[in-house]
N, C-alpha and C positions, 0 to 999 in steps of 0.2 A: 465468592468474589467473581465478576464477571469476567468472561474473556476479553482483551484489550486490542483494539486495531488502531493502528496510525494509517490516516489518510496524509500523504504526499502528492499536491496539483498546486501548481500554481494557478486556478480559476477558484475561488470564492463561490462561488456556486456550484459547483463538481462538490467541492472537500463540505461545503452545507449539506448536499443532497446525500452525501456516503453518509456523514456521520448521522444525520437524521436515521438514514433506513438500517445503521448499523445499530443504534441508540433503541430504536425502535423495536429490534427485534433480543435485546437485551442485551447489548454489548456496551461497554466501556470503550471511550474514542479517544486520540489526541490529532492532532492533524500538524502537519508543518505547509507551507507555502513551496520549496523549493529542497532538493538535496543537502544546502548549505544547512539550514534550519532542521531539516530533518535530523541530520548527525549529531547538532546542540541537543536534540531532543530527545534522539531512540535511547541514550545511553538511561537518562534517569524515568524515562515511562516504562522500558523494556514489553513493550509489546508482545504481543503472542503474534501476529501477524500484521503485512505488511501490503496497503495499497499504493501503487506508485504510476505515477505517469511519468514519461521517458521525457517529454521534450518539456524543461523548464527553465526559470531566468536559473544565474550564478551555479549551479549546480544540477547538472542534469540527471534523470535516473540511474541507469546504469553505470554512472562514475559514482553517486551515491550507494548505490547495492554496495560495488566493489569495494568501496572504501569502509562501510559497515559488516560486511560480510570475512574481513579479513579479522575480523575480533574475536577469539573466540568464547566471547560471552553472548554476542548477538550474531554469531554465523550461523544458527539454526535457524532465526525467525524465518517463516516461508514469505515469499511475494508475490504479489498476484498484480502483477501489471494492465493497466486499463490504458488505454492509449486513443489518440484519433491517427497517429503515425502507420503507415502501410508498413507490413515485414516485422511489425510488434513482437511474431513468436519468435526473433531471432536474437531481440536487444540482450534479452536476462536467459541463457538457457533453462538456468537452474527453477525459474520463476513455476510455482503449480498453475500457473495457469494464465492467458494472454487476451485481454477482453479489448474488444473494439468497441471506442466511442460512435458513436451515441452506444448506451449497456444495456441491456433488460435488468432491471431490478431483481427480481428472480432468479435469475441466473446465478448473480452475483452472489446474493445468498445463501445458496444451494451450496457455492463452491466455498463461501469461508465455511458452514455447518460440515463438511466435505474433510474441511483443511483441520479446521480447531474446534468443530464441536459447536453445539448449541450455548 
């Protein structure tokens, strides 16, 4: 069974391009639009890891971490914050890692293989 990442952006095009290059290199994806949707959703995907951008409608990142992060069925998942926001490393301390929009593909990569394995 593949490792599972949920993509969290509210751009359609961002949350296309992760799960393609996530999909692509053998991962299993779910994605949500916003914090709000994300919480409807982490509970029955239970992802292995977690991409998240901070500034979105109705629920923004960081108030979604905290609110899924106080569970402790899903406080372990790690997040890896991609953002176009300045001071990104400061929103999620906890986050493994704080990626500025525009991302290298690779990079990205590297750090979920890093985070959860191949």
């Amino acid at each position: 069974m593949p490792k599972k990442i949920m993509v969290v952006d509210d751009d359609p095009a961002i949350v296309d391009y992760l799960v393609s290059l996530f999909e692509d290199n053998g991962y299993a994806t779910c994605s949500a639009i916003d914090g709000a949707d994300a919480l409807d959703i982490i509970g029955n995907e239970m992802p292995d890891l977690i991409t998240l951008d901070l500034e979105m409608p109705n629920e923004w990142g960081p108030r979604f971490y905290r609110k899924y992060s106080q569970d402790p069925a899903l406080a372990d998942i790690p997040v890896i914050v991609i953002s176009g926001l300045s001071g990104i490393h400061l929103a999620i301390r906890k986050a493994v890692a704080t990626i500025q929009k525009p991302f290298d593909a690779d990079k990205v990569i590297a750090i979920v293989r890093e985070t959860i394995g191949a």
